[in-house]
TIKOL-789019 format. One record per residue (C-alpha): residue number from 1; residue in one letter; x, y, z. Coordinates in nm, 2 decimals. Layout:
! TIKOL-789019
> n;res;X;Y;Z
> NUM;A;X;Y;Z
...
//
This chain:
! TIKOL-789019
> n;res;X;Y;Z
> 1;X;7.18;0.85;-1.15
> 2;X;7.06;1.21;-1.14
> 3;X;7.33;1.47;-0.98
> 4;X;7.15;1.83;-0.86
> 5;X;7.47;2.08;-0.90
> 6;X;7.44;2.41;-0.71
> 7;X;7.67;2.70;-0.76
> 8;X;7.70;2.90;-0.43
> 9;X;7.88;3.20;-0.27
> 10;X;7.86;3.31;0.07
> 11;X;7.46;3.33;0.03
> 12;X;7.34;3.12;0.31
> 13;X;7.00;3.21;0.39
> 14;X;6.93;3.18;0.01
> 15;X;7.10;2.83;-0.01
> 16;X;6.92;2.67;0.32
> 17;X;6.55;2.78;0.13
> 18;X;6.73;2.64;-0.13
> 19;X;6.80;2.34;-0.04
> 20;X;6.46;2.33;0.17
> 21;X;6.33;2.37;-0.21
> 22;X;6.53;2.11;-0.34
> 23;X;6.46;1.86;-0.05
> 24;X;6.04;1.86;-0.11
> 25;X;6.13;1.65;-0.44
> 26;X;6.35;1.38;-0.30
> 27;X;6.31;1.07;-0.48
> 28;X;6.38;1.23;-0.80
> 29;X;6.74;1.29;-0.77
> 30;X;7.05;1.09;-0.64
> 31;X;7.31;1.37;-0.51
> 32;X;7.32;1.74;-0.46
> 33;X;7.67;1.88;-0.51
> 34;X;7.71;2.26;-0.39
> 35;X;8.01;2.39;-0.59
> 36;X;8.15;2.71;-0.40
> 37;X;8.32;2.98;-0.59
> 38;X;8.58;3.06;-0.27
> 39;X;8.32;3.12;0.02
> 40;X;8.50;3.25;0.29
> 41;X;8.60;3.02;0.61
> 42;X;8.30;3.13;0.85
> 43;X;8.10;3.07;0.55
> 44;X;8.17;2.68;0.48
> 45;X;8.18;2.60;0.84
> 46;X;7.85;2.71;0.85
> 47;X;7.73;2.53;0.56
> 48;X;7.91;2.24;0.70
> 49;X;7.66;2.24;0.97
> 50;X;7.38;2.34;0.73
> 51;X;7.39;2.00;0.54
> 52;X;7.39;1.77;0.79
> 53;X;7.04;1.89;0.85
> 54;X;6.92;1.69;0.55
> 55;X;6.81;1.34;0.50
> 56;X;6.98;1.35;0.09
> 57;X;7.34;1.33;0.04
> 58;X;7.49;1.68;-0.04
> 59;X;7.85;1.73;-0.05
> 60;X;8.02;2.05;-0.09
> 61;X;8.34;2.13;-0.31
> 62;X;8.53;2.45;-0.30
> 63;X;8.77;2.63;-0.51
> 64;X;9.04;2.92;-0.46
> 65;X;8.88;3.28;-0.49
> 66;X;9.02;3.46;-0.73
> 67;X;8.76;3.66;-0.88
> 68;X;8.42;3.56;-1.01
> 69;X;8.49;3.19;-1.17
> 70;X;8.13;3.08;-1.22
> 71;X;8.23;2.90;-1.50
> 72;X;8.53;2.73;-1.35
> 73;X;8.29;2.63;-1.05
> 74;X;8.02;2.45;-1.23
> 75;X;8.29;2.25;-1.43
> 76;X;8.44;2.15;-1.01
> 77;X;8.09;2.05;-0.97
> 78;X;8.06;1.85;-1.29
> 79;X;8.39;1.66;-1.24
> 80;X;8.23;1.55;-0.88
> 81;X;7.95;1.43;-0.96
> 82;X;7.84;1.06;-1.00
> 83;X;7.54;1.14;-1.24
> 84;X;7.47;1.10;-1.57
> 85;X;7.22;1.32;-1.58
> 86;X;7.31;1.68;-1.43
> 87;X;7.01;1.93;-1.32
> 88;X;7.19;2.30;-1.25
> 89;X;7.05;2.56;-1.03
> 90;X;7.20;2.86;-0.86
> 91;X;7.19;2.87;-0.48
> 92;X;6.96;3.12;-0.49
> 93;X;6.62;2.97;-0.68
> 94;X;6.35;2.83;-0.52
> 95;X;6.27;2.49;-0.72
> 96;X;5.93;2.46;-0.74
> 97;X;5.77;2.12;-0.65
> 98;X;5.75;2.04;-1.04
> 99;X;6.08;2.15;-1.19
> 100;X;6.31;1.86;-1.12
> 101;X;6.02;1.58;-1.23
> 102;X;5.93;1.79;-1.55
> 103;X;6.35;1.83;-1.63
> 104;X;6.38;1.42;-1.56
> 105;X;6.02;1.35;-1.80
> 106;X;6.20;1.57;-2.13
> 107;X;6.56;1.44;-2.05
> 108;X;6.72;1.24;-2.38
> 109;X;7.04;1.21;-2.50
> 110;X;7.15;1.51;-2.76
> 111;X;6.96;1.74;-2.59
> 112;X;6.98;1.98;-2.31
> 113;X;6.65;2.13;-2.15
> 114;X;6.60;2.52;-2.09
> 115;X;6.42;2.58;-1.79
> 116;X;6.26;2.89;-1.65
> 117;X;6.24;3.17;-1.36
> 118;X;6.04;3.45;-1.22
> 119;X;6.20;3.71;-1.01
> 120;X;6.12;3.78;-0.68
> 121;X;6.09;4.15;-0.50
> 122;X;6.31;4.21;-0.18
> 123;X;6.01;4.23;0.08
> 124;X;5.87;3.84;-0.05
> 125;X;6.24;3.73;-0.02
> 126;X;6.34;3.82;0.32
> 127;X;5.96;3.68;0.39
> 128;X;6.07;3.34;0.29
> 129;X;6.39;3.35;0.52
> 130;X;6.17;3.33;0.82
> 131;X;5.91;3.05;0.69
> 132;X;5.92;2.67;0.66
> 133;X;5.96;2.61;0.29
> 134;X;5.65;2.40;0.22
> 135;X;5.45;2.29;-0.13
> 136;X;5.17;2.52;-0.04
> 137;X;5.41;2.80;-0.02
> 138;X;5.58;2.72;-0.29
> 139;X;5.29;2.74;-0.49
> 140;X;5.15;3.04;-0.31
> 141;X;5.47;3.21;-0.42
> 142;X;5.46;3.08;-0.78
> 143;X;5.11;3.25;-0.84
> 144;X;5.20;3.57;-0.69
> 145;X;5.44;3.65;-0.94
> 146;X;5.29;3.70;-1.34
> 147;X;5.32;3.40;-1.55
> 148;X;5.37;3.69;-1.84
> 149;X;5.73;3.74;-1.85
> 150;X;5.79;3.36;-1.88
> 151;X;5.55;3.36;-2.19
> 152;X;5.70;3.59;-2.36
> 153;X;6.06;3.37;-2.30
> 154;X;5.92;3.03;-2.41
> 155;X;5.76;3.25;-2.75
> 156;X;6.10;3.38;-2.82
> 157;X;6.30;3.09;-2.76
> 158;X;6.04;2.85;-2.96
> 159;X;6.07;3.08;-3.27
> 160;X;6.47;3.13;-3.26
> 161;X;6.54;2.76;-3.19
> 162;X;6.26;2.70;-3.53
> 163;X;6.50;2.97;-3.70
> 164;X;6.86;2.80;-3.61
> 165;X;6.72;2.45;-3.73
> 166;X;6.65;2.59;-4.04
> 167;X;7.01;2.80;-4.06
> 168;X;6.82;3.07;-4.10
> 169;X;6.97;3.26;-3.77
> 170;X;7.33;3.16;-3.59
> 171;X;7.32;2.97;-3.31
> 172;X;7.34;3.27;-3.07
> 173;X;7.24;3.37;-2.75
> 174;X;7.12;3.04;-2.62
> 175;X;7.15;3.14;-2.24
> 176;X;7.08;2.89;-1.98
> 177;X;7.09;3.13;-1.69
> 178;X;7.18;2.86;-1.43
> 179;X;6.87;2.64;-1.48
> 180;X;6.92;2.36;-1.72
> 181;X;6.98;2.00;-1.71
> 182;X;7.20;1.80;-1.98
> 183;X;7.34;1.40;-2.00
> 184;X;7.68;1.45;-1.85
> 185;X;7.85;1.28;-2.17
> 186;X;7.71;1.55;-2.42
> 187;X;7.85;1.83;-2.17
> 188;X;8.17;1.60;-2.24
> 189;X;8.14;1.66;-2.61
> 190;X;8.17;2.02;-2.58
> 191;X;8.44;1.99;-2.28
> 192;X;8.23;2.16;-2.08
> 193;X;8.23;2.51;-1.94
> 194;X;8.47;2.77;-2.08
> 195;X;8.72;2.86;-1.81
> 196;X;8.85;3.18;-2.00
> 197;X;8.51;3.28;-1.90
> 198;X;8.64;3.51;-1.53
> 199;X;8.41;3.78;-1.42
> 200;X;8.04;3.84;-1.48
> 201;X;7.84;3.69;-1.79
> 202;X;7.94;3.49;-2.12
> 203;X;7.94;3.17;-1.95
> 204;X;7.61;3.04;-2.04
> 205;X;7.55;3.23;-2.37
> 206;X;7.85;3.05;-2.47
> 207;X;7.82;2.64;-2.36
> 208;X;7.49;2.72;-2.55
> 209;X;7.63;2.81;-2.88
> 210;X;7.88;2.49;-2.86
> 211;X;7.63;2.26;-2.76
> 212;X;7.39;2.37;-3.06
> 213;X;7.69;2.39;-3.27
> 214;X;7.77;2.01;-3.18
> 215;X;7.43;1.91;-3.29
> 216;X;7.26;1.88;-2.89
> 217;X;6.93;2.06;-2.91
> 218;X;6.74;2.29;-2.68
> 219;X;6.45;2.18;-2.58
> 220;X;6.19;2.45;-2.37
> 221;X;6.12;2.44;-2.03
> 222;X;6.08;2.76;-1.91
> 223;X;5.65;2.71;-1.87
> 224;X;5.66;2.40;-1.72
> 225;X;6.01;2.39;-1.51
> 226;X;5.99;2.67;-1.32
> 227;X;6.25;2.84;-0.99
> 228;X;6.14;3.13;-0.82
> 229;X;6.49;3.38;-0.82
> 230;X;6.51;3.52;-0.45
> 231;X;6.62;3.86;-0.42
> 232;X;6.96;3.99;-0.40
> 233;X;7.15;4.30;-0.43
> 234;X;7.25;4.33;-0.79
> 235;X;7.60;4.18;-0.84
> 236;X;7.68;4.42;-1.20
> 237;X;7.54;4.66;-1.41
> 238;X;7.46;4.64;-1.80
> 239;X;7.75;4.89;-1.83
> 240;X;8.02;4.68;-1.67
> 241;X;7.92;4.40;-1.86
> 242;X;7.94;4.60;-2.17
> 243;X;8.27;4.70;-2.08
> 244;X;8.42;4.38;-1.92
> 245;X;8.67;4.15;-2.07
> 246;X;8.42;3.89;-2.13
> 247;X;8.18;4.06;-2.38
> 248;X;8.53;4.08;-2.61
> 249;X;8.62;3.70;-2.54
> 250;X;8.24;3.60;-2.63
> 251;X;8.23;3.80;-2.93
> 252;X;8.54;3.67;-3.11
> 253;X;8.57;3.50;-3.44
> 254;X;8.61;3.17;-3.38
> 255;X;8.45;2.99;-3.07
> 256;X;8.57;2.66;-3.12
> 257;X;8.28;2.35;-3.03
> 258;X;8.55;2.19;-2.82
> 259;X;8.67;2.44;-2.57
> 260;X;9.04;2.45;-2.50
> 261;X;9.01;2.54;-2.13
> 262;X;8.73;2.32;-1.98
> 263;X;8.63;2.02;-1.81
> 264;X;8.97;1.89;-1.99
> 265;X;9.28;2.17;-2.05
> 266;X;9.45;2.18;-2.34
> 267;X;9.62;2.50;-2.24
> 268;X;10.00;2.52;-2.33
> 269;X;10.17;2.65;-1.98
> 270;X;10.53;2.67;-2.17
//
C-alpha cells in the first residue's frame, strides 16, 4: 500500500493544483494524507470542502500551531498513514505525471529515493491557479523551466553518495527537501523525524544523515522524478537560518541514529 503524505499550511490555491497534480496519477497510490502544521479554522473548513472534490481518498490531520513544526507534522502524517511505502511532497509542488511511477519502479527496502524540483517564477504560478491542471500542461510547464539546475544536483549528489560509501566524506548534508519516498519500517529504524527540529531548516539535512548512518542508501531521482515548486513569497532568509536555533541543534556532536524525540518519545518530562 502506497501512502502520498503532504505537508500543508494555509496555502490553498497551491494545494488544490496540488492535488489536481497528484490526482492525474491515480492508480499508483492508495491514500493521500495532508498533514497541517496548525492552519487556521477558515482554512481547514475550506479544505474540508476542497477534498471532497476528488475521486481518491485524502484525509487531513492537523496539529496545534505553535511555531513552524514541519518536522513534527510529517511524523502526524507518518503515524496516520496505512502504507508501507510513503511518497512525501510539500503542498506546494506540482507532481509531474512521471514522479510517483518512477518513485514506486526504484522503491526497495534499505533505501530511500531522492527526488527532484525546478522552481517556478511568480507570473507562471498565479498562471496555473486559473488553469485545469492537465498532462499537457504539466509537461508544457516541465520544459519551460531549464533541465540545468537539476543536472548539476543529480552530478553532485552521485559523486558525494560514491564518496560516503567509500568513508571518504561524512554522511552530511543529504537533504530531501520534501520530495522523497522511503518503506515506512526503515523511517521506523531511525524513529523518524526529529521533533527538536522547531522553526525553519535542519529537518531534512538531518533524517538524511540518520538514515545513511543506519545503513539505508540514497538512491537519485532528481532527473527522472521530477515536481515543479510553485511560487511563493519566501518564508526565511539565509541570515535567519544562519542565526536560528536550528543550525546550533544540527551542528552538535553527537546526532544519535535513533532520535530521542520522533515518531516514538523517549523524552524524560520529570
Amino acid at each position: 500500500m502506497v501512502s502520498i503524505i503532504l505537508c500543508f499550511y494555509e496555502r490553498l490555491d497551491h494545494l488544490r493544483c496540488c492535488l489536481d497534480s497528484i490526482g492525474l496519477s491515480a492508480g499508483h497510490f492508495d491514500e493521500v494524507i495532508i498533514t497541517d502544521d496548525g492552519s487556521g479554522n477558515t482554512t481547514v473548513s475550506r479544505l474540508k470542502e476542497l477534498i471532497g472534490a476528488y475521486n481518491f481518498p485524502i484525509r487531513h490531520v492537523w496539529q496545534e500551531k505553535k511555531g513552524f513544526r514541519n518536522a513534527a507534522a510529517r511524523n502526524n502524517g507518518i503515524r496516520h498513514s496505512n502504507g508501507d511505502y510513503l511518497i512525501f511532497f510539500d503542498c506546494d509542488f506540482l507532481v509531474l505525471p512521471q514522479t510517483i511511477p518512477q518513485h514506486l519502479k526504484l522503491a526497495k527496502k534499505g533505501r530511500f529515493i531522492a527526488g527532484g524540483y525546478k522552481n517556478m517564477d511568480e507570473a507562471t504560478t498565479r498562471g496555473t491557479f486559473e488553469s485545469a491542471i492537465t498532462v499537457d500542461l504539466l509537461n508544457r510547464l516541465d520544459k519551460r523551466f531549464p533541465e540545468r539546475p537539476l543536472i548539476k544536483t543529480h552530478r553532485r549528489f552521485i559523486k558525494r553518495t560514491f564518496l560516503m560509501r567509500l568513508h571518504l566524506a561524512p554522511p552530511q548534508k543529504q537533504s530531501l527537501g520534501g520530495h522523497f519516498s522511503i518503506h515506512k519500517k526503515d523511517l521506523e529504524r531511525v524513529n523518524g523525524y526529529d521533533e527538536n527540529f522547531v522553526g525553519w531548516g535542519g529537518e531534512d539535512e538531518d533524517l538524511g544523515i540518520r538514515l545513511v548512518r543506519e545503513g539505508i542508501h540514497c538512491r537519485s531521482a532528481i532527473r527522472t522524478a521530477k515536481v515543479l515548486h510553485m511560487w511563493h513569497p519566501p518564508a526565511i532568509t539565509d541570515r535567519r537560518w544562519q542565526e536560528g536555533p536550528n543550525i546550533q541543534y544540527f551542528n552538535r556532536k553527537e546526532i544519535p541514529v535513533f532520535c530521542e524525540n520522533g515518531l516514538i518519545t523517549y523524552i524524560s518530562h520529570d
